[in-house]
N, CA, C and O atoms as a DFTB+ gen file, in Angstrom:
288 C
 N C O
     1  1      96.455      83.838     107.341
     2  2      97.174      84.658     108.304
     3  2      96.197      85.147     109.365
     4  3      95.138      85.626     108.961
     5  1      96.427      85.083     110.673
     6  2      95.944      85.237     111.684
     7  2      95.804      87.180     111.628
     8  3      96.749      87.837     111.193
     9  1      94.553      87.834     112.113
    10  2      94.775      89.137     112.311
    11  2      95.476      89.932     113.439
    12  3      95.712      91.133     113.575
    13  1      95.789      88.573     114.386
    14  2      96.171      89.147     115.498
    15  2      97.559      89.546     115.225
    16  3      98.165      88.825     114.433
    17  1      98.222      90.613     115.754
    18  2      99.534      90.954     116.046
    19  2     100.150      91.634     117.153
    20  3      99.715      92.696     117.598
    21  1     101.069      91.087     117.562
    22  2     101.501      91.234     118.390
    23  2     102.640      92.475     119.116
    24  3     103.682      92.597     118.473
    25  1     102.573      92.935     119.759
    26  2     103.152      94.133     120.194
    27  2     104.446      94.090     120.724
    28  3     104.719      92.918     120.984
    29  1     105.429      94.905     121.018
    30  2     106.987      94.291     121.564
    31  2     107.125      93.747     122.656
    32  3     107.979      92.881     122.846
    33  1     106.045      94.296     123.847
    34  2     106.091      93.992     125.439
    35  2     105.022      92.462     124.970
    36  3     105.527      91.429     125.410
    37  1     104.119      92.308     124.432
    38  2     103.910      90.861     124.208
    39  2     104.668      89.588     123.732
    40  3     104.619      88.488     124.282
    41  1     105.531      89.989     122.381
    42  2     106.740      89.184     122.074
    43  2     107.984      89.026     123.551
    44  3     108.707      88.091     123.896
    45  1     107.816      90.098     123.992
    46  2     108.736      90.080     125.177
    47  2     107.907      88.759     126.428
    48  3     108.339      87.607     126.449
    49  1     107.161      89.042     127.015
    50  2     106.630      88.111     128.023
    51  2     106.298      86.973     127.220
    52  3     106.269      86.069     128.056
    53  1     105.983      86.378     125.917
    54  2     106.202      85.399     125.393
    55  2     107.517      84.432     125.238
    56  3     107.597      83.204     125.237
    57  1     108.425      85.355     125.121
    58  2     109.748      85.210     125.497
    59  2     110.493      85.050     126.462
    60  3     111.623      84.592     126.633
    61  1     109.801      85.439     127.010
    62  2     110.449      85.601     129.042
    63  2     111.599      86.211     128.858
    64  3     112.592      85.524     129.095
    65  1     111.823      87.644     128.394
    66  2     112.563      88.445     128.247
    67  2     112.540      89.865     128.227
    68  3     111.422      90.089     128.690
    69  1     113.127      91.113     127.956
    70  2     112.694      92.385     128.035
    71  2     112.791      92.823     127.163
    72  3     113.800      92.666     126.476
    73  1     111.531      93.752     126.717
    74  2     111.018      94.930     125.438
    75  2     112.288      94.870     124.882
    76  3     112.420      94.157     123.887
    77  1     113.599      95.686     125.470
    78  2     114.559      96.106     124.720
    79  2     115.746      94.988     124.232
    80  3     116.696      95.275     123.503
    81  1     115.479      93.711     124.779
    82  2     115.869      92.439     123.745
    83  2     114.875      92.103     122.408
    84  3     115.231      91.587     121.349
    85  1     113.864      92.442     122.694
    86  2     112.851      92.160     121.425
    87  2     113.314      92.952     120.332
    88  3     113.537      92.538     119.194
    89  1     113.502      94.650     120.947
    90  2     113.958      95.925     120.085
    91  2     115.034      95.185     119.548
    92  3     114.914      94.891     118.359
    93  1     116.507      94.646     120.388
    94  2     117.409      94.397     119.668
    95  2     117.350      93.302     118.802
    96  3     118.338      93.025     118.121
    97  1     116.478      92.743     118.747
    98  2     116.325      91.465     117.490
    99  2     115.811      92.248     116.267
   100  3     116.199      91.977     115.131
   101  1     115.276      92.841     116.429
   102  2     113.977      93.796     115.406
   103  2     115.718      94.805     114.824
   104  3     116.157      94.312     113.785
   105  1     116.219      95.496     115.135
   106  2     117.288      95.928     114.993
   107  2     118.757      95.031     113.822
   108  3     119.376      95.558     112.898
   109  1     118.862      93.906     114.243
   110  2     119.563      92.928     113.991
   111  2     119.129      92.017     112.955
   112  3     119.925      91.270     112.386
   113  1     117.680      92.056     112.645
   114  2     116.785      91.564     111.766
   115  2     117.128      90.098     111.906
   116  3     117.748      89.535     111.004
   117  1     116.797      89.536     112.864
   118  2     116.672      88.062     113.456
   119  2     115.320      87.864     114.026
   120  3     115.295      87.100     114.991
   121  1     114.380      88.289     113.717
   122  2     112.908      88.055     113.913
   123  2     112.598      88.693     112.782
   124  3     113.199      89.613     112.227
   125  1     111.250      87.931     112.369
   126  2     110.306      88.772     111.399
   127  2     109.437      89.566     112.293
   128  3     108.935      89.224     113.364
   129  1     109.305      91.308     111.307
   130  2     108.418      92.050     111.699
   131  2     107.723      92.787     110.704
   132  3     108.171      93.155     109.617
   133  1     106.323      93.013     111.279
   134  2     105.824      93.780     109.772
   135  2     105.657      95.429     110.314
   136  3     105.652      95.672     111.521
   137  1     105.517      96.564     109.236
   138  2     105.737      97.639     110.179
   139  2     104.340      97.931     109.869
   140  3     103.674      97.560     108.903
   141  1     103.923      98.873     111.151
   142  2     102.624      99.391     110.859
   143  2     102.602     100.824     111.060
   144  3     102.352     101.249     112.188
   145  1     102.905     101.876     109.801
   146  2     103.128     102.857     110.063
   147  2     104.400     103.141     110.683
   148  3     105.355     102.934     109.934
   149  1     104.834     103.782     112.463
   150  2     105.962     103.650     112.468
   151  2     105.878     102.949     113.690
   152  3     106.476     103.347     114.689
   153  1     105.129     101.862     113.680
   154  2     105.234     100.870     114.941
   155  2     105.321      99.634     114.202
   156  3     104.767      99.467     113.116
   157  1     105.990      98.806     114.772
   158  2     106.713      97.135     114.560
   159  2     105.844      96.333     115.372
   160  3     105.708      96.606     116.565
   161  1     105.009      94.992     114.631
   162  2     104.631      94.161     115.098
   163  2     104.755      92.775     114.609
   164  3     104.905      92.764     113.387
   165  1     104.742      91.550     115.170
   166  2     104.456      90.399     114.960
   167  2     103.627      89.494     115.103
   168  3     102.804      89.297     115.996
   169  1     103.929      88.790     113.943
   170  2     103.283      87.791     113.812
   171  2     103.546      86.394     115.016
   172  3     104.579      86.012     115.566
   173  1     101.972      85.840     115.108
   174  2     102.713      84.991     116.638
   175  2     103.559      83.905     115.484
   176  3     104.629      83.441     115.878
   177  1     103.121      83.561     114.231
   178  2     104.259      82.310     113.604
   179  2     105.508      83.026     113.357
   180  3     106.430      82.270     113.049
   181  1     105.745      84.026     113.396
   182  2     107.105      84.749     113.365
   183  2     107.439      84.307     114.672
   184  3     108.173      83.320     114.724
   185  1     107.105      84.760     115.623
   186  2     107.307      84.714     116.890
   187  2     108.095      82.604     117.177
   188  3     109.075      82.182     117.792
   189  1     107.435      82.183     116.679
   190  2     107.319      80.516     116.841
   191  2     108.120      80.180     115.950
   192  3     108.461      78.998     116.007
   193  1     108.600      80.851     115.050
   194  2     109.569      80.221     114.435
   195  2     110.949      80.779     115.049
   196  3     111.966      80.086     115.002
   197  1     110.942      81.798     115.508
   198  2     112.336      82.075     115.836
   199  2     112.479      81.332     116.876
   200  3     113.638      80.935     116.993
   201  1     111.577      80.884     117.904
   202  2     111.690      80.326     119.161
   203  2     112.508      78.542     117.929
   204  3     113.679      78.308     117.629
   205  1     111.751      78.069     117.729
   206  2     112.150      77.083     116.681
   207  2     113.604      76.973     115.576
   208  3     114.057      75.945     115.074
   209  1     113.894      77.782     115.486
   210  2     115.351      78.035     114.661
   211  2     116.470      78.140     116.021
   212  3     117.640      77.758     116.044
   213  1     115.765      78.715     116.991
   214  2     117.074      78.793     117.753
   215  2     117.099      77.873     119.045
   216  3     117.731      78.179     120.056
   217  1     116.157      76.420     118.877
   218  2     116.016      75.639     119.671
   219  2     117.474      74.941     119.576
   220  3     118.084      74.851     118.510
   221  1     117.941      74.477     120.761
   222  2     119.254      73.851     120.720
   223  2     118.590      72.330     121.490
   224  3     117.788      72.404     122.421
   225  1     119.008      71.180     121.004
   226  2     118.928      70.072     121.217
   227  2     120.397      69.347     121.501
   228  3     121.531      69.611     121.103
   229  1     119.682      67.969     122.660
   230  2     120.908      67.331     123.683
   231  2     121.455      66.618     122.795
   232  3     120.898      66.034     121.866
   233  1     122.925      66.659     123.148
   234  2     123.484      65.939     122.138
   235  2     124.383      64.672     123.159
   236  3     124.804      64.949     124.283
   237  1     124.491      63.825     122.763
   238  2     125.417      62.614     123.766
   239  2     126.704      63.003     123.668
   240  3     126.984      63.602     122.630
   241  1     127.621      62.824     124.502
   242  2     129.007      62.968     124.486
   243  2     129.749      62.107     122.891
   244  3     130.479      62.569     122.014
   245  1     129.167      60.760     123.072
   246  2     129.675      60.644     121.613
   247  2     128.865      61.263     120.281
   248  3     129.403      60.989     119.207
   249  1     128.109      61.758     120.241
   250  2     127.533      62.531     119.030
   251  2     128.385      64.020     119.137
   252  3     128.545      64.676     118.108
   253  1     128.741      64.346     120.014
   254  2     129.673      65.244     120.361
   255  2     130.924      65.488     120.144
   256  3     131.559      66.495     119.832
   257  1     131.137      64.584     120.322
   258  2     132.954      63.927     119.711
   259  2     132.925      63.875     118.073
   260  3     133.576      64.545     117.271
   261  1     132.084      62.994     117.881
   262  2     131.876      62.748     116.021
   263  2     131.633      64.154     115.694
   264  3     132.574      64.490     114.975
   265  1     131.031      64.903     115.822
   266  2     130.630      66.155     115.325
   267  2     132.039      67.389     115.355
   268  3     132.289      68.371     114.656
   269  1     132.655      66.815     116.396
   270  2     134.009      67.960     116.365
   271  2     134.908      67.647     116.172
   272  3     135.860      68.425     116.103
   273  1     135.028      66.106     115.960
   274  2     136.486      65.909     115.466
   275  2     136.412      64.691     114.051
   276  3     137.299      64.052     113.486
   277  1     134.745      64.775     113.829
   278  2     134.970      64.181     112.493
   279  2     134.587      62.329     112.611
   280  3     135.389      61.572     113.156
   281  1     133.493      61.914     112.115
   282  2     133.544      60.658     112.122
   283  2     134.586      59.699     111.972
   284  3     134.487      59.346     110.797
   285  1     135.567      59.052     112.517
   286  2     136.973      58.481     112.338
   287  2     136.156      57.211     111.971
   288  3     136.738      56.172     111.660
């Protein structure tokens, strides 16, 4: 485990997003966080995996079709 950890406004500009979307993940418990005392930080593989779980990949119009109406 890496010692570095990361702070909310860092998860945030890693994200290309704002502090108080980071807060609301941390809230929602859809990121890992470890607490330190009464401040919340992360891990950057926390960080990389959520980016990774919520990667969405192209799908073709027919992989699209099969997928919603069922391989015929």
């Amino acid at each position: 485990m890496s010692d570095d950890l990361l702070t909310n406004e860092e998860v945030a500009i890693r994200l290309r997003t704002t502090p108080r979307f980071v807060r609301r993940l941390v809230a929602e418990r859809r990121i890992a966080y470890v607490k330190v005392g009464r401040q919340v930080r992360f891990e950057p593989t926390a960080v990389e995996a959520y980016i990774e779980a919520n990667r969405v990949v192209p799908m073709t119009r027919a992989q699209l079709r099969a997928e919603l109406w069922g391989a015929a």
